[in-house]
C-alpha beads as a LAMMPS data file, in Angstrom:
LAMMPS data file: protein, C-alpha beads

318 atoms
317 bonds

1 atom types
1 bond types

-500.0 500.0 xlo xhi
-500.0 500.0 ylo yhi
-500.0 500.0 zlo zhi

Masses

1 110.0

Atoms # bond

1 1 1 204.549 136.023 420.655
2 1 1 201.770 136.080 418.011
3 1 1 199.233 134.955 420.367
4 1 1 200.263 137.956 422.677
5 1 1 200.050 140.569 420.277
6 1 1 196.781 139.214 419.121
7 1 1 194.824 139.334 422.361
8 1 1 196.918 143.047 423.222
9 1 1 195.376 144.004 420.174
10 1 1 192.045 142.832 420.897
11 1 1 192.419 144.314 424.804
12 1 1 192.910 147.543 422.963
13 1 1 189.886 147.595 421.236
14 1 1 188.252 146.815 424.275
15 1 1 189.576 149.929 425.851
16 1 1 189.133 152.457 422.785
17 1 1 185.513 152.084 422.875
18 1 1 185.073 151.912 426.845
19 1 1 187.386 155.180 426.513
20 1 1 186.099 157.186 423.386
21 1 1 182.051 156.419 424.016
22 1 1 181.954 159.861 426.420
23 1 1 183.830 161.550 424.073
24 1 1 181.533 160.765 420.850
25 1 1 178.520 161.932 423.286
26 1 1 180.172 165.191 424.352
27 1 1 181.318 166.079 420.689
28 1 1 177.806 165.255 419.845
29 1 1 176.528 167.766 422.110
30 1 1 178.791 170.558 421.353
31 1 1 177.879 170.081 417.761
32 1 1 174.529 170.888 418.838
33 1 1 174.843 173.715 420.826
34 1 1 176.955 175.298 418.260
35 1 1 174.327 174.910 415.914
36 1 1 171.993 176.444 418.054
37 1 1 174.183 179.713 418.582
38 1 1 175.509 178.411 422.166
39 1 1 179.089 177.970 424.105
40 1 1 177.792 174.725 424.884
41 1 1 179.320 172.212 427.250
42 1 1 183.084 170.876 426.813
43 1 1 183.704 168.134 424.749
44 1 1 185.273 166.568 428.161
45 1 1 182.202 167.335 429.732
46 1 1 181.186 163.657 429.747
47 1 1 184.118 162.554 431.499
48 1 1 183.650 164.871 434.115
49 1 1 180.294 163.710 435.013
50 1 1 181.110 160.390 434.984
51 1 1 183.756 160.631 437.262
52 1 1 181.682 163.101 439.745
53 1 1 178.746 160.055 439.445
54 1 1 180.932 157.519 440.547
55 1 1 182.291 159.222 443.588
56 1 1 178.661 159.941 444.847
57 1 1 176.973 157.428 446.985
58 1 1 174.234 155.651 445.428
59 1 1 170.486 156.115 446.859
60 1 1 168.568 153.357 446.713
61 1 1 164.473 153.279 447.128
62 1 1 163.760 151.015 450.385
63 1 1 161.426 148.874 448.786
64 1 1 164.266 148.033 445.443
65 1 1 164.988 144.620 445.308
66 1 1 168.645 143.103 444.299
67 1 1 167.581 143.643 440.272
68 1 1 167.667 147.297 440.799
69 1 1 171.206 147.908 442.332
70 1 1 172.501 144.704 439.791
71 1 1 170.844 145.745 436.373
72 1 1 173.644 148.779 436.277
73 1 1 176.758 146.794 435.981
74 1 1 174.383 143.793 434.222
75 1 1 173.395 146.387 431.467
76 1 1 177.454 147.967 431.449
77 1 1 178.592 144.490 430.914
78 1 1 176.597 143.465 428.057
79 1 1 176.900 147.020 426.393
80 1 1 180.374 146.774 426.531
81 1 1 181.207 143.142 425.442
82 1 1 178.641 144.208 421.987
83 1 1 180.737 147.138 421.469
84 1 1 184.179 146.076 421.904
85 1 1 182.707 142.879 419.473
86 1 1 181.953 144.810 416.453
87 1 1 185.397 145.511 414.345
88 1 1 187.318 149.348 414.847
89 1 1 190.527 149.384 413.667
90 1 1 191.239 145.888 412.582
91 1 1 189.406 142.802 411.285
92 1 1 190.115 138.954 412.197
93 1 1 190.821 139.543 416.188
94 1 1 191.083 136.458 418.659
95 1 1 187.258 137.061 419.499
96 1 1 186.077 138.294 416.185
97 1 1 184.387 134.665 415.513
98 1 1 181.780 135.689 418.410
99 1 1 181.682 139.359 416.505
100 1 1 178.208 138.068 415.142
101 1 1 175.565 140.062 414.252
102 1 1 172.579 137.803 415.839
103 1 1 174.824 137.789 418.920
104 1 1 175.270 141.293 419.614
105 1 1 171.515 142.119 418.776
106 1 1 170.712 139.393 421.555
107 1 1 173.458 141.478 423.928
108 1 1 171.600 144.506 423.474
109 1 1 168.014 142.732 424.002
110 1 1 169.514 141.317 427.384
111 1 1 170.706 145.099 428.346
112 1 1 167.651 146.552 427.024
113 1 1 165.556 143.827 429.038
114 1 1 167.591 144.188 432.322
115 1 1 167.040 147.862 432.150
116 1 1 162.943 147.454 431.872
117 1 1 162.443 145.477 434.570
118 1 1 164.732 148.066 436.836
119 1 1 162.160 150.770 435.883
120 1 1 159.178 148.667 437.198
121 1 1 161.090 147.432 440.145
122 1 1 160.494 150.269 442.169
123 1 1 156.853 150.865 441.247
124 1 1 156.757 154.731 440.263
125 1 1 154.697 155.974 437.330
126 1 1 157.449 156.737 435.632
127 1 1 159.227 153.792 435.389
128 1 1 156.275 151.793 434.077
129 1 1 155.515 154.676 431.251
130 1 1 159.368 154.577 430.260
131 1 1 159.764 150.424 430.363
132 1 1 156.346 150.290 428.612
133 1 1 157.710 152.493 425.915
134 1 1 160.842 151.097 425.434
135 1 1 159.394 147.598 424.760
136 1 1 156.561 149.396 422.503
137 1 1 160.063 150.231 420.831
138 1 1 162.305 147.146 421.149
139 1 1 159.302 145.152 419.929
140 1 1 159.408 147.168 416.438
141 1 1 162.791 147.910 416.025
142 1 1 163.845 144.056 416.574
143 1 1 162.065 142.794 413.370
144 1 1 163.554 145.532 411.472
145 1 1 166.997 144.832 412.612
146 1 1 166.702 141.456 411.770
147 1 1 165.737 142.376 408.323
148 1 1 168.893 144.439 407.842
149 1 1 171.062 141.432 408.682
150 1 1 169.090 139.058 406.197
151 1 1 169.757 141.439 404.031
152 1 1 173.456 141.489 404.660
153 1 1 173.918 138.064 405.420
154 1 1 171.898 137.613 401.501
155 1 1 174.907 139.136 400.205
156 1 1 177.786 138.761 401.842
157 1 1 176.981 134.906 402.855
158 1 1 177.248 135.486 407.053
159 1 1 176.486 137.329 409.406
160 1 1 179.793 137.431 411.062
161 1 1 181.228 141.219 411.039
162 1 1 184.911 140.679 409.892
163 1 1 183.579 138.549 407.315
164 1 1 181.051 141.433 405.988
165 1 1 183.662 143.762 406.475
166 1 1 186.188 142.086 404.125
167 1 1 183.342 141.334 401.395
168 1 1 182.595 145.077 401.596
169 1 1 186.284 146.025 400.436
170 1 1 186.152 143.822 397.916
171 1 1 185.132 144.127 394.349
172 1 1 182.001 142.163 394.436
173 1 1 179.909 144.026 396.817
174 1 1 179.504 146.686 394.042
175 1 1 176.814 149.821 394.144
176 1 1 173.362 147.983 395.394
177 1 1 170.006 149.229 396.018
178 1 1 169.411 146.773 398.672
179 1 1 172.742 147.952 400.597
180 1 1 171.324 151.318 400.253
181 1 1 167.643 150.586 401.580
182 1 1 169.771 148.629 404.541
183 1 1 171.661 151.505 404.941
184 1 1 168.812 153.829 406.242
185 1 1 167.016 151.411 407.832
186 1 1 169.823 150.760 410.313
187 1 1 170.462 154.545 410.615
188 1 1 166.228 154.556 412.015
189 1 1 166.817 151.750 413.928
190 1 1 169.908 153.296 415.811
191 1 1 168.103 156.811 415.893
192 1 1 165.276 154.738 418.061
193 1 1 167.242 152.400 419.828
194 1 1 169.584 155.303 421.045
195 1 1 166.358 157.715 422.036
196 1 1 167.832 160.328 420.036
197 1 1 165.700 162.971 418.213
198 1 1 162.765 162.428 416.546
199 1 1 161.992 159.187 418.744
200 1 1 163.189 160.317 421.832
201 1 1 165.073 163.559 422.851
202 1 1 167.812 162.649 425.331
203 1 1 167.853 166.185 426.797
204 1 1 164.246 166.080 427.857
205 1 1 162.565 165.157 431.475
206 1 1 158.734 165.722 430.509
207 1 1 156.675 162.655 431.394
208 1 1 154.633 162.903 428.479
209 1 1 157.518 162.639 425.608
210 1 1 160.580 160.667 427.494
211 1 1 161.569 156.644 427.108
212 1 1 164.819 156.357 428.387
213 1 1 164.774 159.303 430.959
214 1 1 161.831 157.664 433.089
215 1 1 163.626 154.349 433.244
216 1 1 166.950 155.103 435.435
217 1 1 165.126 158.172 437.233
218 1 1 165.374 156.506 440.050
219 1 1 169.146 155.400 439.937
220 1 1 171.764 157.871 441.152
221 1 1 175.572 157.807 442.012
222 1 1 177.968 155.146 440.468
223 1 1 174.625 153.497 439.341
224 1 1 173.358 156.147 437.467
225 1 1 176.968 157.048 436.038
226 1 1 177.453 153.272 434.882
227 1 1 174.121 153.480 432.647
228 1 1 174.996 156.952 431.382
229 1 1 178.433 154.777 430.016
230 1 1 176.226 152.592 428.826
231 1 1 174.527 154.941 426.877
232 1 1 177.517 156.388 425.259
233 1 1 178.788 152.622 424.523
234 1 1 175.367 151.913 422.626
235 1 1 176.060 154.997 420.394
236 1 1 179.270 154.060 419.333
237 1 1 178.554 150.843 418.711
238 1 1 175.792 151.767 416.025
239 1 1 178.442 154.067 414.697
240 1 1 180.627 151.724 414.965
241 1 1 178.668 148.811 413.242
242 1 1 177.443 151.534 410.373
243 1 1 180.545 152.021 409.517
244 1 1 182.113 148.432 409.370
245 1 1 179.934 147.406 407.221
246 1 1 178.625 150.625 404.904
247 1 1 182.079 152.142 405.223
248 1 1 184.575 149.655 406.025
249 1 1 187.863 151.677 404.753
250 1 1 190.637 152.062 407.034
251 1 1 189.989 148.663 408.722
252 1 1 193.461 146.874 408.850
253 1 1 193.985 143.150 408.455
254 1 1 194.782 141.061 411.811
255 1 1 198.732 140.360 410.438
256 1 1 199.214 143.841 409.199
257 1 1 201.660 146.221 410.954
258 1 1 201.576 148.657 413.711
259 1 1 201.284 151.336 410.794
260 1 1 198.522 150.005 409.328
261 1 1 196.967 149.551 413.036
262 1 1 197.329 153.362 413.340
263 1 1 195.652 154.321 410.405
264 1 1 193.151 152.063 411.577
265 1 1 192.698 153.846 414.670
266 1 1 192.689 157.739 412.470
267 1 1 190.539 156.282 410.122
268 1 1 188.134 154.919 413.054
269 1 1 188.273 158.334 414.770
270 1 1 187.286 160.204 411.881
271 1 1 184.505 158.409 411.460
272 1 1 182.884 158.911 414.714
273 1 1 183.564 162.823 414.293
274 1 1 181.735 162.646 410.755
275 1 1 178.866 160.600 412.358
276 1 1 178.772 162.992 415.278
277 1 1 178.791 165.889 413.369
278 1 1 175.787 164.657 411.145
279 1 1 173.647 162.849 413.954
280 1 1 173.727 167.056 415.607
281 1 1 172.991 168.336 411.988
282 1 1 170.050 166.281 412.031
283 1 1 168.878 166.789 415.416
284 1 1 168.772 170.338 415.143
285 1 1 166.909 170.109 411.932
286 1 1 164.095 168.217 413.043
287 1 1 161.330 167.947 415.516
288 1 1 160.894 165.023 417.816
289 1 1 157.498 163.028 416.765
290 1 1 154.643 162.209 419.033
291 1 1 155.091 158.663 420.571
292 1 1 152.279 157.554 418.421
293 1 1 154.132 158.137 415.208
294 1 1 157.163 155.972 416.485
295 1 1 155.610 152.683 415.350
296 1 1 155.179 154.074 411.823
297 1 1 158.451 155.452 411.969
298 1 1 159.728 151.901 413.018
299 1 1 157.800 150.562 410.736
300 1 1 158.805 151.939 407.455
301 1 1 162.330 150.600 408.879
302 1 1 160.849 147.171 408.220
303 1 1 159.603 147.817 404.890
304 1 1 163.061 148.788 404.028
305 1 1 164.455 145.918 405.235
306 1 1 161.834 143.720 403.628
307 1 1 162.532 145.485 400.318
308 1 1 166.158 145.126 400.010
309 1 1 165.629 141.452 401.292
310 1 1 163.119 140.939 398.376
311 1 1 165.783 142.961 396.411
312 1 1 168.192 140.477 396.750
313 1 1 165.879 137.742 396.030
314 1 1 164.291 138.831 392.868
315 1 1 168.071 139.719 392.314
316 1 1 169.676 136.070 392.916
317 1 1 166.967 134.534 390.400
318 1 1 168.902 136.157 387.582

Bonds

1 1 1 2
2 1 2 3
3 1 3 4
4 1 4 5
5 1 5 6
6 1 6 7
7 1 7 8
8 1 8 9
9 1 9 10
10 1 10 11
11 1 11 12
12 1 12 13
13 1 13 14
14 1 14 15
15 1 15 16
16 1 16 17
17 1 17 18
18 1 18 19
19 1 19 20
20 1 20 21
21 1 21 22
22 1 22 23
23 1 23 24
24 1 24 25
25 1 25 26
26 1 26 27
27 1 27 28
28 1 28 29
29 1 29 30
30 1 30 31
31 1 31 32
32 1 32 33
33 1 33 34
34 1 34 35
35 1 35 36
36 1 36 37
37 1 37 38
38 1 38 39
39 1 39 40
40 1 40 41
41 1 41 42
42 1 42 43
43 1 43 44
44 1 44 45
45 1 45 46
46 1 46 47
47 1 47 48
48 1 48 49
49 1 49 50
50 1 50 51
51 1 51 52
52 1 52 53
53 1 53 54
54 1 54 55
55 1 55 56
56 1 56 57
57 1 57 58
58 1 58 59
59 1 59 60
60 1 60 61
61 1 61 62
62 1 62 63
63 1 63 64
64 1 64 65
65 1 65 66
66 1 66 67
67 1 67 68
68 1 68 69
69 1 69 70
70 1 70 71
71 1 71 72
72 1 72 73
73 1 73 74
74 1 74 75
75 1 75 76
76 1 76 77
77 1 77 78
78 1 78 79
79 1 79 80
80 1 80 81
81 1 81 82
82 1 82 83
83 1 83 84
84 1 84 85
85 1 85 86
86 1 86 87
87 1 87 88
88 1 88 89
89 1 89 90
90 1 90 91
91 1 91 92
92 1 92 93
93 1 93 94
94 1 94 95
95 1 95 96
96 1 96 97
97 1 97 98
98 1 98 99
99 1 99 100
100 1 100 101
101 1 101 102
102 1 102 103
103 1 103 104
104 1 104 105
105 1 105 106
106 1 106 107
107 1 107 108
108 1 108 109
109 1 109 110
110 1 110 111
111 1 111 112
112 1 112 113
113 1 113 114
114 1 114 115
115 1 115 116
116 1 116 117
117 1 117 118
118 1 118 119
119 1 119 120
120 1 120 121
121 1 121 122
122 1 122 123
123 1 123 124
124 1 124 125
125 1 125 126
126 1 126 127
127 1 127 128
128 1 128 129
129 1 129 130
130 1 130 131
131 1 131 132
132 1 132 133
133 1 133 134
134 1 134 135
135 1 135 136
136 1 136 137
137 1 137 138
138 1 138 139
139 1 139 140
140 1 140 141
141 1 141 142
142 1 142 143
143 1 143 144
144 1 144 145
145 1 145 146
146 1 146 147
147 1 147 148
148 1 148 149
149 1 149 150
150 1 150 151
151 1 151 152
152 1 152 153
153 1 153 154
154 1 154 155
155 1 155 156
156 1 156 157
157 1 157 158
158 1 158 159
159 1 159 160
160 1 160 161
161 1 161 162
162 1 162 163
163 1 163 164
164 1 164 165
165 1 165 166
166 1 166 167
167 1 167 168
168 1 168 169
169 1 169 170
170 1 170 171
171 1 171 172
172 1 172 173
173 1 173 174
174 1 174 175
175 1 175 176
176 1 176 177
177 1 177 178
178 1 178 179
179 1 179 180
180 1 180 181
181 1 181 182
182 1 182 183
183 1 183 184
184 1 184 185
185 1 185 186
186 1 186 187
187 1 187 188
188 1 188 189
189 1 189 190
190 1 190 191
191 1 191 192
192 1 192 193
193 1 193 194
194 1 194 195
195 1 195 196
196 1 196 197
197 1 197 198
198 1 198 199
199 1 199 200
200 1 200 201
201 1 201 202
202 1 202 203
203 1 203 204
204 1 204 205
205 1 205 206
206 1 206 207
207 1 207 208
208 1 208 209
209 1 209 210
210 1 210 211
211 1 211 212
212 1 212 213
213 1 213 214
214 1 214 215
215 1 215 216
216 1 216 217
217 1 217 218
218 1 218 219
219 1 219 220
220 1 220 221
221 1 221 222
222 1 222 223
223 1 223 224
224 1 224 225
225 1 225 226
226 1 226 227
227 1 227 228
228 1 228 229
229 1 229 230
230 1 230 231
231 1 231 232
232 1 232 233
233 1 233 234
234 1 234 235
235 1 235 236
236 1 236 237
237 1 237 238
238 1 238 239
239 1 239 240
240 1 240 241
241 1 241 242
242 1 242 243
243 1 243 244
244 1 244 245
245 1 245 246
246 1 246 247
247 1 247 248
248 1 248 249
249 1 249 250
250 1 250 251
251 1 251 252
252 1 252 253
253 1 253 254
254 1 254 255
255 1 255 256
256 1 256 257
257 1 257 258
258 1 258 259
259 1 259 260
260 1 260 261
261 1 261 262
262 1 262 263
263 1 263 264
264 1 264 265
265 1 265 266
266 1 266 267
267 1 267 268
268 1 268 269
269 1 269 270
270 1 270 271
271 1 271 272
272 1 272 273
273 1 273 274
274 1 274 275
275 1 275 276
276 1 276 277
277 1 277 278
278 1 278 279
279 1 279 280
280 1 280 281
281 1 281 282
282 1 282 283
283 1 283 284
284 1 284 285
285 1 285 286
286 1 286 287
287 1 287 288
288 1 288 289
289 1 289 290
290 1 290 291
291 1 291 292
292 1 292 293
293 1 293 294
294 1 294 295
295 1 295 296
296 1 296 297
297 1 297 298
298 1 298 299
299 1 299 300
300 1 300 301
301 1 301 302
302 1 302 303
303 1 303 304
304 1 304 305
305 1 305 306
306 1 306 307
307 1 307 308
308 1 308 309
309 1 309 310
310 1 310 311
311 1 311 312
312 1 312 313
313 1 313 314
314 1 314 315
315 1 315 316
316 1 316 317
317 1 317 318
């Protein structure tokens, strides 16, 4: 009976972030428009696109090989299994033990891989100026990322989420600089790995300023609505993994009750509404950067990481 509730527990998680990912983009959005003075779209909005993508028919360029009509559910797949990985509600789920921070940065390389070689496979201009970008990116914001986990695995002694999570809550994580230099270099690395604003502006279709956009211009129908689901997943999961491990209140233990799974849930919710409120605040408060400045913007990332990992060193001598 245990072993039932365990893995319904853990197929719940799997839906909540398959299910709430449109929802975090569309409150994102309407943040921003009201900001800006404007209606703006419904928060629902998402959901409705989604569904009107995956009742079109997908066009497909004659000369597209198998890679392009695979890399959509190749790219959903791995998005998905990294976001229902990292802890929501609850910690110490049947497949928390592969909830590893290593592993789900090599889940998003895959995705983020797949998804380049699409955008060459046809052979337009665009598609080789996005996939040329977004390895310019990936190839920065990697060694940064890695820098944030030996940071965390420094102090909390793994790099396994529920495990971070649980030191977190306890007393002897303390008030660190290092946690804090960690802190905002993940929030640059998921403001460039999500093309949001100043890296990338999600909104945009000039060829002169967009990375993601000139990738999957090219896709269309169920195709193109599977990698817009993928781009919702990959924002919540950032949220997601900032606030596990900067934030981690609210998460219940695995043997805890259905109460404590419901406040879980709340306390989950409430985050992503506080993170979507702030990532609009600071989108409509700054200017996207040329594509020149995205290395130095990646790179002071690394130099944050590096710090708190010399932090820690300097740190463990005493």
């Amino acid at each position: 009976m245990d072993l039932i509730v365990d893995y319904s527990l853990q197929g719940v998680q799997m839906l909540l972030v398959v299910t709430a990912a449109p929802a975090l983009t569309g409150l994102v959005r309407k943040v921003k428009a009201r900001l800006m003075r404007r209606a703006g779209p419904p928060i629902l909005q998402p959901y409705r696109d989604l569904a009107r993508l995956m009742r079109k028919e997908a066009v497909i360029a004659a000369n597209a090989s198998w890679l392009f009509r695979a890399v959509p559910y190749l790219v959903f797949a791995a998005t998905w299994v990294a976001a229902a990985l990292v802890p929501t509600f609850a910690t110490g789920l049947p497949f928390s033990w592969t909830a590893d921070l290593i592993a789900i940065i090599a889940l998003l390389g895959s995705a983020r891989f797949l998804l380049a070689l699409a955008g060459m496979d046809v052979g337009t201009s665009f598609g080789g100026i996005g996939s040329s970008r977004e390895m310019l990116i990936a190839s920065l914001a990697e060694p940064a990322m890695m820098m944030i986990i030996f940071v965390l695995a420094l102090i909390a002694g793994s790099t396994q989420l529920s495990t971070i999570a649980e030191f977190m809550l306890s007393t002897e994580a303390g008030l660190r600089v290092s946690l804090g230099l960690a802190l905002v270099a993940l929030i640059m690395v998921a403001i460039a790995e999500n093309a949001r604003i100043p890296v990338d502006n999600p909104a945009t279709h000039l060829e002169l300023t967009m990375v993601h956009e000139a990738m999957v211009l090219e896709y269309s129908g169920r195709h193109l609505g599977l990698i817009e689901l993928s781009a919702s997943l990959k924002l919540l999961l950032y949220v997601s993994l900032i606030a596990c491990v900067f934030a981690p209140w609210g998460l219940a233990p695995m043997q805890s009750g259905l109460l404590s799974w419901l406040i879980g849930i709340g306390t989950w919710l409430l985050k992503l509404a506080v993170a979507a409120f702030a990532l609009a605040l600071f989108e409509t408060s700054i200017a996207k950067m040329r594509v020149f400045r995205v290395p130095e913007f990646l790179g002071a990332a690394f130099m944050l990481g590096l710090l708190g990992a010399l932090l820690e060193f300097v740190l463990a001598g005493f």
